[in-house]
Phi, psi and omega in degrees: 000119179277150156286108193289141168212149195279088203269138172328166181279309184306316192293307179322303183293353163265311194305273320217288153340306188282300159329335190260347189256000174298336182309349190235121172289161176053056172270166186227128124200155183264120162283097212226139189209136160292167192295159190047038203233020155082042146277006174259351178284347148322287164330303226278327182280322158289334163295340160313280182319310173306281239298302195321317163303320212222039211275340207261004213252135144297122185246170178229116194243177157206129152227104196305131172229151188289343201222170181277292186295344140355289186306324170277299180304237270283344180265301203311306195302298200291343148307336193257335167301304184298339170271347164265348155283352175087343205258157168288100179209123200245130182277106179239151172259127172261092162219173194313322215230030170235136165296335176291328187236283201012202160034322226271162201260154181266324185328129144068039157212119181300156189297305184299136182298139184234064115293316175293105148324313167208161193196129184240104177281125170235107207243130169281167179290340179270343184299324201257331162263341203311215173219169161223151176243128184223137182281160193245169164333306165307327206097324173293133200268110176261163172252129140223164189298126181280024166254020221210321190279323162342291194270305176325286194317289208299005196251339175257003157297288199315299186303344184243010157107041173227148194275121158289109177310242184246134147252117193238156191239111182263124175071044195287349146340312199288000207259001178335326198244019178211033162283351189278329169285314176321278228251352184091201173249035193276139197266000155193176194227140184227121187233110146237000000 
């Protein structure tokens, strides 16, 4: 049984915004709403509408949080959006203190179990820009940035027939200094 729900005017008017610009690949926009005022509930409501657009297809959604417990309130809510909604959509966390992601290599396999039809990754942010330090054969300590495995998964979404979807940044204030990953090299977004 799906659940009706009523969305804002404003909220009608960003889904809506975002529907029409997903019609363009690699579109941008941005959603800035004060706290408590269901602006996260905006993604969440466009990864419905892809999935529902896309049913026969595998999709890939990602949504970046600033903290690990976020990332948990925040997988619970879209779980619990997606089951009032009817559809099978498996929710994994990439984060330090999480079982769902950790570990697993992207190389020569899709990454994802491909029973799961569509899957919404709820990634903390240091998970997804930090850095790592690893010794090398040499001895030598190289750093490198988890976002270069980031971008390896989704070029390996592709390879195995799954749509990358939607990437929404929750509290993307906090992300200043990584808009170049956000957005590439466009220096501001214009929505009309």
């Amino acid at each position: 049984m799906t659940k009706k729900i009523t969305l804002r005017p404003w909220q009608k008017n960003a889904v809506a915004t975002i529907a029409e610009a997903l019609k363009t690949p690699n579109s941008l926009v941005a959603v800035n709403a004060c706290v408590g005022s269901g602006k996260t509930f905006v993604p969440f409501e466009a990864i419905v509408n892809f999935i529902l657009a896309h049913k026969k297809e595998k999709t890939f959604h990602t949504f970046v949080c600033p903290r690990i417990k976020l990332c948990k309130q925040q997988a619970k809510e879209a779980e619990k959006l997606f089951q009032d909604r009817g559809l099978n959509v498996s929710v994994k966390i990439w984060n330090s203190d999480s079982e769902d992601v950790g570990q697993r290599y992207v190389t020569n396999n899709e990454f994802w179990d491909s029973k799961d039809k569509h899957i919404l990754c709820v990634i903390c942010d240091e998970s997804l820009w930090g850095t790592t330090d690893k010794k090398t054969v040499e001895g030598k300590i190289e750093t490198k940035c988890r976002f270069e495995r980031f971008t390896q998964m989704l070029n390996n979404n592709i390879k195995y027939s799954r749509i990358n979807g939607i990437i929404a940044y929750d509290e993307a204030h906090n992300y200043q200094s990584k808009q170049k990953f956000m957005f590439g090299e466009k220096k501001h977004l214009e929505v009309k």
